[in-house]
FITOR-912073 format. One line per 4 residues: their letters; for each residue x, y, z of C-alpha. Coordinates in nm, 3 decimals, decimal comma. Layout:
BEGIN
A	X/Y/Z; ...
This chain:
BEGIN
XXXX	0,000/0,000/0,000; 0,164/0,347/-0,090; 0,036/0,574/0,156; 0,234/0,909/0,325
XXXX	0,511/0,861/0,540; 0,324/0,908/0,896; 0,507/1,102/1,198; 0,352/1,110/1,538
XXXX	0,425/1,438/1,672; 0,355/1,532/2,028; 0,459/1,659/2,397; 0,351/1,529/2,694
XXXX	0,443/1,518/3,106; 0,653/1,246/3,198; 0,375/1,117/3,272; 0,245/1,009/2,940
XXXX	0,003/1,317/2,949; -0,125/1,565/2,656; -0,367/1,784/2,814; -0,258/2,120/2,623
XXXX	-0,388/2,353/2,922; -0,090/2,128/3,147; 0,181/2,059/2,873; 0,137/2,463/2,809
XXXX	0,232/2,549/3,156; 0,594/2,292/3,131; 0,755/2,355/2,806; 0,799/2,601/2,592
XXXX	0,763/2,666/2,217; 0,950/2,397/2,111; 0,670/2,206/1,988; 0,604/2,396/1,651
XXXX	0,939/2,478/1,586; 1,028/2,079/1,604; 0,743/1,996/1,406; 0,793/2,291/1,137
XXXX	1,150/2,080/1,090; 0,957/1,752/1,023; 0,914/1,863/0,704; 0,561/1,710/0,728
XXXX	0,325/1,977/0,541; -0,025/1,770/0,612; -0,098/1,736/0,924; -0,435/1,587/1,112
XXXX	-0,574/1,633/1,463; -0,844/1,434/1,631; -1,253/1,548/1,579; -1,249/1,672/1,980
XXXX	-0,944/1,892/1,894; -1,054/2,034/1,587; -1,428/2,095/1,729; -1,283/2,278/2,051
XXXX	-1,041/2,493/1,881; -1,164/2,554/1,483; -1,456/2,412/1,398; -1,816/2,624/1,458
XXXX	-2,002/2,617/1,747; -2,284/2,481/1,603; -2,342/2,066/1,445; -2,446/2,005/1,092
XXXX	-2,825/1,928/1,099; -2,911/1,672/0,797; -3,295/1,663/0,688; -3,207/1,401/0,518
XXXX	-2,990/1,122/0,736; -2,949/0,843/0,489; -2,601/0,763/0,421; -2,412/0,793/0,167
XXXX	-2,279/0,448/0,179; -1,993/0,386/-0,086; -1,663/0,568/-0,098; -1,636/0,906/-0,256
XXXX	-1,376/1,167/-0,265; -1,374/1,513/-0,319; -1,086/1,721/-0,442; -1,153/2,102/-0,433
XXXX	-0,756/2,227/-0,444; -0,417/2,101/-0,623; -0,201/2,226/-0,260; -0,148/1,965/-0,072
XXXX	-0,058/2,091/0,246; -0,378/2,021/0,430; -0,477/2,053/0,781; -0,683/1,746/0,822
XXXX	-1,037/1,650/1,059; -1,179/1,289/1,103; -1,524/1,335/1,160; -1,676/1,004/1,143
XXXX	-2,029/1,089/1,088; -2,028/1,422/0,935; -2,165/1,697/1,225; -1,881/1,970/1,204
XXXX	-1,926/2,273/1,032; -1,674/2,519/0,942; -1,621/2,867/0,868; -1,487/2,868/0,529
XXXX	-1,233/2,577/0,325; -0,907/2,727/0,517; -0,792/2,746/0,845; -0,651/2,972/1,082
XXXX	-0,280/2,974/0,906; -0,439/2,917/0,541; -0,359/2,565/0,502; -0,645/2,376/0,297
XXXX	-0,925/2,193/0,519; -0,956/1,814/0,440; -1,247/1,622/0,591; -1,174/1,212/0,652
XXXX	-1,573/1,057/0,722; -1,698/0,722/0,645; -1,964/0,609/0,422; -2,231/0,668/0,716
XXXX	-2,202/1,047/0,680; -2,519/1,188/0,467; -2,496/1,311/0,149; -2,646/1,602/0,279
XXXX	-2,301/1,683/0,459; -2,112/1,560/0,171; -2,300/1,842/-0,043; -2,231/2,114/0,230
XXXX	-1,844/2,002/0,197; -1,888/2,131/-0,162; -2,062/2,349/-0,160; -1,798/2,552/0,115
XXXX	-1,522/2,429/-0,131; -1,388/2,172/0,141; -1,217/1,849/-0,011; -1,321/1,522/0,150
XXXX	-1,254/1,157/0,188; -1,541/0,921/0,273; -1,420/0,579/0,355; -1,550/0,293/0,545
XXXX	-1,879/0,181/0,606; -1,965/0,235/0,942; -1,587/0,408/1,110; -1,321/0,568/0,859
XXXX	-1,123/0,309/0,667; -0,773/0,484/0,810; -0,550/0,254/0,561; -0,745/0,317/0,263
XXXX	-0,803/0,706/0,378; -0,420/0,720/0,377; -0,391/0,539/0,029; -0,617/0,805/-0,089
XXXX	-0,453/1,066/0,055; -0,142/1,005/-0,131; -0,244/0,883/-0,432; -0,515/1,129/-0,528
XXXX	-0,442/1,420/-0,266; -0,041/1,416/-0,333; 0,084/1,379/0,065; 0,378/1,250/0,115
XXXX	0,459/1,292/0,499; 0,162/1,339/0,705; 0,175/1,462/1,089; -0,059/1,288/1,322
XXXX	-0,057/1,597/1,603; -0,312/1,401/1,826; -0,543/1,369/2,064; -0,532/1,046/2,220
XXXX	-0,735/0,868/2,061; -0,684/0,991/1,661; -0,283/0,809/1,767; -0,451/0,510/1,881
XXXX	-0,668/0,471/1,582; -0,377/0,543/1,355; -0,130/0,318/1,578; -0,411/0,024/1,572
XXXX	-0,403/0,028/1,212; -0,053/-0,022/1,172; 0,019/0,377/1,049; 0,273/0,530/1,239
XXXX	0,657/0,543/1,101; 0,785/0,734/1,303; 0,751/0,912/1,714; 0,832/1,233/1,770
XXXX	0,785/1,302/2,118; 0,870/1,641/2,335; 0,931/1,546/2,662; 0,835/1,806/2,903
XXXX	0,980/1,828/3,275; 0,679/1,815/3,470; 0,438/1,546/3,588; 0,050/1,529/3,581
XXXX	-0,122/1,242/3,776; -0,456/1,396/3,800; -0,699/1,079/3,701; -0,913/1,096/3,397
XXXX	-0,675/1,250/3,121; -0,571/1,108/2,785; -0,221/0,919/2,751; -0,065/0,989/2,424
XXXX	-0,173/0,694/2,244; -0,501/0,595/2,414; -0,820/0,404/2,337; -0,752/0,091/2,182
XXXX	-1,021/-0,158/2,270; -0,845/-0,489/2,204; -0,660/-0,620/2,536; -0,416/-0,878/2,363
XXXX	-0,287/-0,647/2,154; 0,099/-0,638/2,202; 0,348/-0,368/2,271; 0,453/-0,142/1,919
XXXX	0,860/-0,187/1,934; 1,016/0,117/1,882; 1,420/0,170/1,771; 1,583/0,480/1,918
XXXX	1,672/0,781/1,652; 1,796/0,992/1,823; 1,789/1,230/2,197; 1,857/1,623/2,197
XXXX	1,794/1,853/2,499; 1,616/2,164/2,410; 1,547/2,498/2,602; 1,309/2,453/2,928
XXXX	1,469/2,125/2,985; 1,260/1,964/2,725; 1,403/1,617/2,544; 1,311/1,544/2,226
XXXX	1,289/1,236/2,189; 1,251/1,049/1,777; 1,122/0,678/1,718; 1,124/0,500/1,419
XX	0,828/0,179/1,455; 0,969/-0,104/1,411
């Protein structure tokens, strides 16, 4: 399967936790500048991410909730430097096809969304994928994504449980994880890979890249997945 060469970029507590409010208050601004060196000009967030900090205030409301049930894409641009929302079932609604640094908007759903939110999509100009029949198809999403969309190295910038789903499926090349020198332990809170259902699933083996001490006493620490 060609698909884009897949970086998991994030910083957490020692820990193992992402809550931005808590990570913000330990490091620095060494997160963007690492991942601006990543070289990785697609990048995709979870839905609970995207809905608290870009996405409209208010759900998409279909009259019509029958789905659209086969696989359809949408292209609406040739860039392909897209900031990137799954949203399973289609309910987000957006201000306009770009976001808040001008990067393209790119919509992953499955075939359960209604045609009624594919046709908003177009209608705002906003390219989509809809794969999978009942929960987004992330292998064939990511086929798609590089062989009609042009990505080459996609960032997976989290929560959670968007890393879980694309570490479940067998997606992530690479870590890239920003250490911050500070612990959390309040109960409750995401780890950074989170929400994989299936107990017997074994540990992902990771190989070392390489260590570097930044400013704040952060370590940034790179994978490769074995």
């Amino acid at each position: 399967m060609k698909r884009p060469y897949i970086i998991c970029h994030m910083v957490e507590s020692i820990d193992g936790r992402i809550d931005c409010g808590m990570v913000d208050k330990i490091s620095g601004d060494e997160y963007y500048a690492t991942l601006e060196s990543l070289d990785c000009k697609a990048s995709v967030e979870g839905r609970i991410t995207m809905e608290h900090y870009y996405a409209l205030p208010v759900k998409f409301d279909a009259k019509n909730c029958v789905p659209i049930g086969k696989e359809q894409v949408f292209k609406s641009t040739e860039r392909n430097d897209f900031h990137i929302c799954p949203d399973s079932k289609g309910t987000l609604m957006w201000e306009s096809e770009t976001m808040e640094d001008t990067r393209p908007l790119l919509i992953i759903t499955s075939e359960s969304a209604s045609e009624q939110y594919l046709e908003y999509l177009r209608q705002k100009g906003i390219s989509y994928i809809a794969v999978g029949k009942d929960t987004i198809n992330l292998k064939r999403a990511m086929e798609i994504l590089h062989e009609t969309f042009g990505v080459e190295r996609l960032a997976v910038l989290g929560g959670g449980l968007i890393n879980g789903g694309f570490l479940a499926a067998g997606l992530i090349d690479e870590v890239s994880l920003l250490l911050a020198p500070g612990i959390d332990g309040r109960e409750g809170w995401r780890a950074l890979f989170d929400g994989i259902a299936d107990q017997s699933k074994l540990p992902t083996k990771l190989a070392l890249r390489s260590v570097e001490r930044l400013d704040n006493d952060v370590l940034w620490i790179r994978y490769n997945v074995l």
